[in-house]
Structures are given as structure tokens and as C-alpha cells.
C-alpha positions as CSV (number, residue, x, y, z in Angstrom):
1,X,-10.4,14.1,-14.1
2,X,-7.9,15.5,-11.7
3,X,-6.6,13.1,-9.1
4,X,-6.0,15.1,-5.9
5,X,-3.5,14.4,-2.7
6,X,-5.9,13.0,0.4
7,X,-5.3,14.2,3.5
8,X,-3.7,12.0,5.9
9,X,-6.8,10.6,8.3
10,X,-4.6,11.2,11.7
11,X,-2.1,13.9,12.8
12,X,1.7,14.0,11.4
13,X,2.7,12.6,14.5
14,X,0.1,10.3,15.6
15,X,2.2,7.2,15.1
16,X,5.0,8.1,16.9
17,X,7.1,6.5,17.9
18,X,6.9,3.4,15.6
19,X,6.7,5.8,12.5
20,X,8.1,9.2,13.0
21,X,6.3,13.0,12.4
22,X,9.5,13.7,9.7
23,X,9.4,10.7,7.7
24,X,5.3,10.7,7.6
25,X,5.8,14.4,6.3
26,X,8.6,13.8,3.8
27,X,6.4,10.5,2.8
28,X,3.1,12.0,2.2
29,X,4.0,15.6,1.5
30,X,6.7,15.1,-1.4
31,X,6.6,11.7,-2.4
32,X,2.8,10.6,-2.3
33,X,2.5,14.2,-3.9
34,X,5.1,13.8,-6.8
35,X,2.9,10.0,-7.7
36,X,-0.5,12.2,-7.7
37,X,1.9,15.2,-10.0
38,X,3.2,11.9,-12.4
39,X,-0.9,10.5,-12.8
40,X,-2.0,14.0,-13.6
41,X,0.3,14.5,-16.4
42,X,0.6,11.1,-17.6
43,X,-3.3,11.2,-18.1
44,X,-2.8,14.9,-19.5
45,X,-0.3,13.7,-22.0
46,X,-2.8,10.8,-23.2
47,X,-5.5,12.8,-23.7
48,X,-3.5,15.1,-26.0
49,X,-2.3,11.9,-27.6
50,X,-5.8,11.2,-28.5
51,X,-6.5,14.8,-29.5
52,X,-4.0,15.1,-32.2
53,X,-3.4,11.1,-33.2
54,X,0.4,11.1,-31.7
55,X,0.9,7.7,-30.6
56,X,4.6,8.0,-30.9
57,X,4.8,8.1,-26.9
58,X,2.2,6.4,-26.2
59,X,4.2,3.3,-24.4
60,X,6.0,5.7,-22.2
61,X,3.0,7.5,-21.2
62,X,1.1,4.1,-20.5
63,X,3.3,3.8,-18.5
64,X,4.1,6.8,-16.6
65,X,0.4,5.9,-15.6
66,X,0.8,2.4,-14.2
67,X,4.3,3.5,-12.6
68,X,1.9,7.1,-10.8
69,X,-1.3,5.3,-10.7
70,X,-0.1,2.5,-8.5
71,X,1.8,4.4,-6.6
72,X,-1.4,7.0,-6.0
73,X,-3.0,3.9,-5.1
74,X,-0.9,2.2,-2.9
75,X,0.1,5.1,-0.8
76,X,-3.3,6.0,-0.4
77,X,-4.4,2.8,1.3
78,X,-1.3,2.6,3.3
79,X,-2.0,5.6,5.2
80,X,-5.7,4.2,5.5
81,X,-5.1,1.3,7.0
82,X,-2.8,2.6,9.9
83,X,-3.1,4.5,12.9
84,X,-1.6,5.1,16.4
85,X,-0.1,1.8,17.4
86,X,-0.8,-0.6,20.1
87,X,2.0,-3.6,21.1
88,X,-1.0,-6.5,21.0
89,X,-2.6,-5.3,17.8
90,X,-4.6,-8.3,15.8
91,X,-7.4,-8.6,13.8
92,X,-10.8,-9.9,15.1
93,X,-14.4,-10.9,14.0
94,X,-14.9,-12.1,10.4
95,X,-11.4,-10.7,8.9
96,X,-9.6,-13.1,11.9
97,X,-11.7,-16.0,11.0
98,X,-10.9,-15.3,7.6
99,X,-6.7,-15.2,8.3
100,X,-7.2,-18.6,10.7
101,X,-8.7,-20.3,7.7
102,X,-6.8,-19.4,4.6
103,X,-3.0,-19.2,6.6
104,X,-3.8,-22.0,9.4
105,X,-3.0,-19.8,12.8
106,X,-2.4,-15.7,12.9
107,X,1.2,-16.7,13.8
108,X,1.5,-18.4,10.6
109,X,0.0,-15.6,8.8
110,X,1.8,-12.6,10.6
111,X,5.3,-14.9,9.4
112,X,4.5,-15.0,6.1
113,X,3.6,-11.3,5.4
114,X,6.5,-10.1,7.1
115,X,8.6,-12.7,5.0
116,X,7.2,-11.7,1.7
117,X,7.5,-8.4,2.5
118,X,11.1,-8.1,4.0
119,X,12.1,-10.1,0.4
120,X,10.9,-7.2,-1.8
121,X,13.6,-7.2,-4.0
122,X,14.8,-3.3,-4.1
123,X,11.8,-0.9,-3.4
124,X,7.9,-2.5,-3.3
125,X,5.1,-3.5,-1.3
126,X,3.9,-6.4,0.8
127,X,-0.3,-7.1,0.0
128,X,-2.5,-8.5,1.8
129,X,-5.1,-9.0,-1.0
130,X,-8.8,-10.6,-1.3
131,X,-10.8,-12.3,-3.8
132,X,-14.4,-12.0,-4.5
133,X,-15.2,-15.5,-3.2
134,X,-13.5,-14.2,0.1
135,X,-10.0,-16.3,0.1
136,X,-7.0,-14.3,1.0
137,X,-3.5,-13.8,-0.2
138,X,-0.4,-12.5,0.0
139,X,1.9,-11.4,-1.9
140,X,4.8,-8.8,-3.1
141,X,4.7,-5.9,-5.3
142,X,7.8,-4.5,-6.9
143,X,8.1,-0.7,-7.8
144,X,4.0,0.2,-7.3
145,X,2.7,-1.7,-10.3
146,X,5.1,-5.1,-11.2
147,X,3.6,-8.6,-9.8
148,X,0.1,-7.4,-9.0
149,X,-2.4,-10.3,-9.1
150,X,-5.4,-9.7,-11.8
151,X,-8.5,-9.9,-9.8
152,X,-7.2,-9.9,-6.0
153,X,-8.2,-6.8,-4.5
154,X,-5.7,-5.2,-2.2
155,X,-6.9,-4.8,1.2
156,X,-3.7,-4.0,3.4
157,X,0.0,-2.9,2.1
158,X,3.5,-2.0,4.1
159,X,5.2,0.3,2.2
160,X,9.2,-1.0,1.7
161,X,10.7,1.6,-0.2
162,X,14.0,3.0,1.3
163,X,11.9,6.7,1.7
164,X,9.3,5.0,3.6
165,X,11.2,4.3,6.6
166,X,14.9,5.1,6.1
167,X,15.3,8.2,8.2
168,X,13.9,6.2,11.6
169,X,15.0,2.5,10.7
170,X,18.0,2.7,7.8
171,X,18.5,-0.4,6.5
172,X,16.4,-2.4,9.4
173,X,13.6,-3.2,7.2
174,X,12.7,-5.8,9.2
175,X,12.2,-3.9,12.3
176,X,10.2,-1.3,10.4
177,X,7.8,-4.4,9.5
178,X,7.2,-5.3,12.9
179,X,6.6,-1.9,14.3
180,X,4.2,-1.1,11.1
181,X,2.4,-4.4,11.9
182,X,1.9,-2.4,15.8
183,X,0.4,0.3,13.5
184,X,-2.3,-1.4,11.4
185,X,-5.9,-0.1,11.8
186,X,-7.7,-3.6,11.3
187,X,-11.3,-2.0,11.8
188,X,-10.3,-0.3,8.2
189,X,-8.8,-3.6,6.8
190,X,-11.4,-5.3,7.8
191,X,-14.0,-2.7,6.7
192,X,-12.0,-3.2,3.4
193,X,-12.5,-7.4,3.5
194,X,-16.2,-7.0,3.9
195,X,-16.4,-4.8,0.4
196,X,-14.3,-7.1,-1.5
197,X,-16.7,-9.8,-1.7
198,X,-19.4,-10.6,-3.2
199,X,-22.9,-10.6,-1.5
């Protein structure tokens, strides 16, 4: 199985100006690319491993899989769940309830994503992830693959590597967070919610 590069779902430029055409480009053209390039040959170099009973590697290339897997992963719903921005952008219907209940108020929630986020230790994510009974969490990810939760299904991530919003914000991370919060396509997050639980 060959694990391909999707195409963005909106024009280079169609979150200007809260996320610019050249970092977008660079982002999903090189970087999103080179995670797609490390899966492919991580799961080449397994399947030769199990071809000719060389397990010598096979710790490094379990790896190399998590490490290119997660990131295929991760970059893949981050581009999903934005699009062109809007300064009062907020979640509605079921997925709104759903934040009111499990973080008390939206404020409360919106504080503690862009907390937990903004604290990534060196490069990561911040989640917003559900469970199949319908709770929702939050938390961060370091790298693409360290601190995931087993069994929380990630239905919303902002992207805090230094490549992911250097060339517009430098070190601002935190203003990068609240502009990508004016970015959030909550018709696909919530589109997302609905799937994760059970009927």
C-alpha cells in the first residue's frame, strides 16, 4: 500500500492573512511530503524485513513508521479542519453542546486549548480528541507520535512546529494559536465528532 500526499481542500492562499500562501506551500509541499516519503519507506523497509527474516532494524524502522505515520496523520487533518478565517468563528449544534458540557463555557475551553498547546515542549501538536462514549479532551502531542492517548480519537489539531508558522509569526506561537483558532472549519470538526461515537 502506497500512502499518497492529499491535496490541500482550499487554494494556497485561501487563509491569508492569518496563515500565509508561502508558509502553506513550504508546509504542505515539502514537509507534509517528506512524512508521506518517511511512511513509504519505513513500511518498504518492513516488508523486506519480513521477506528475508532481518529483524536487526526492526526497532528503527518501527519507528521511522510511528515518527512518518503520525505525522501523515496529523498534517492531514490539520489542513482538514481549517479554512478561510472569520474573527467570530465558534462551534455550534451538537459539537458546542458537547464543549459547554465537558469544559463548562467555550471560554473555558478556547483557554485551555490554547494553553496546552502554547506549552508543547519543543515541536508538537495541541488535540482536541473524542471518545466513543462522546466525552472530549484535550491534550498535547510531542514530535507527531509521543503522549497520544490510546483510544481518544483525534478530531481537531494546531500544528506548533517552528516550520508551521515561523516565517509569518517567528517565535509568537501564541499569536499563531489565536489566529489558527480564526481558521478552524468547525462544520469538518464537527462532522469529525459525529463519526467518533458510537451509535
Amino acid at each position: 500500500m502506497e500512502f499518497t500526499l492529499p491535496e490541500l481542500p482550499y487554494a494556497y492562499d485561501a487563509l491569508e492573512p492569518h496563515y500565509d500562501k508561502e508558509t502553506v506551500t513550504i508546509h504542505h509541499d515539502k514537509h507534509h511530503a517528506g512524512y508521506v516519503k518517511g511512511l513509504n519507506n519505513a513500511m518498504k523497509k518492513l516488508a523486506e524485513a519480513r521477506e528475508t527474516g532481518d529483524y536487526s532494524l526492526i526497532k528503527h524502522w518501527e519507528r521511522e513508521q510511528a515518527v512518518h505515520g503520525a505525522g501523515h496523520f496529523l498534517h492531514s487533518l490539520f489542513w482538514e479542519n481549517m479554512g478561510p478565517g472569520t474573527e467570530d468563528n465558534k462551534a455550534s449544534g451538537e459539537l458546542l453542546e458537547a464543549i459547554e458540557k465537558n469544559f463548562g463555557s467555550w471560554e473555558a475551553f478556547e483557554k485551555q486549548f490554547k494553553a496546552a498547546t502554547a506549552a508543547v515542549e519543543g515541536s508538537g501538536w495541541g488535540v482536541l480528541a473524542s471518545c466513543p462514549h462522546g466525552s472530549l479532551h484535550i491534550f498535547a502531542v510531542e514530535n507527531h507520535q509521543k503522549v497520544l492517548v490510546p483510544g481518544l480519537e483525534p478530531i481537531m489539531v494546531c500544528d506548533v512546529w517552528e516550520h508551521a508558522y515561523y516565517l509569518k509569526y517567528q517565535n509568537k506561537r501564541g499569536e499563531w494559536i489565536d489566529n489558527f483558532f480564526k481558521l478552524i472549519n468547525w462544520n469538518k470538526v464537527a462532522e469529525k465528532y459525529a463519526k467518533t461515537k458510537k451509535a
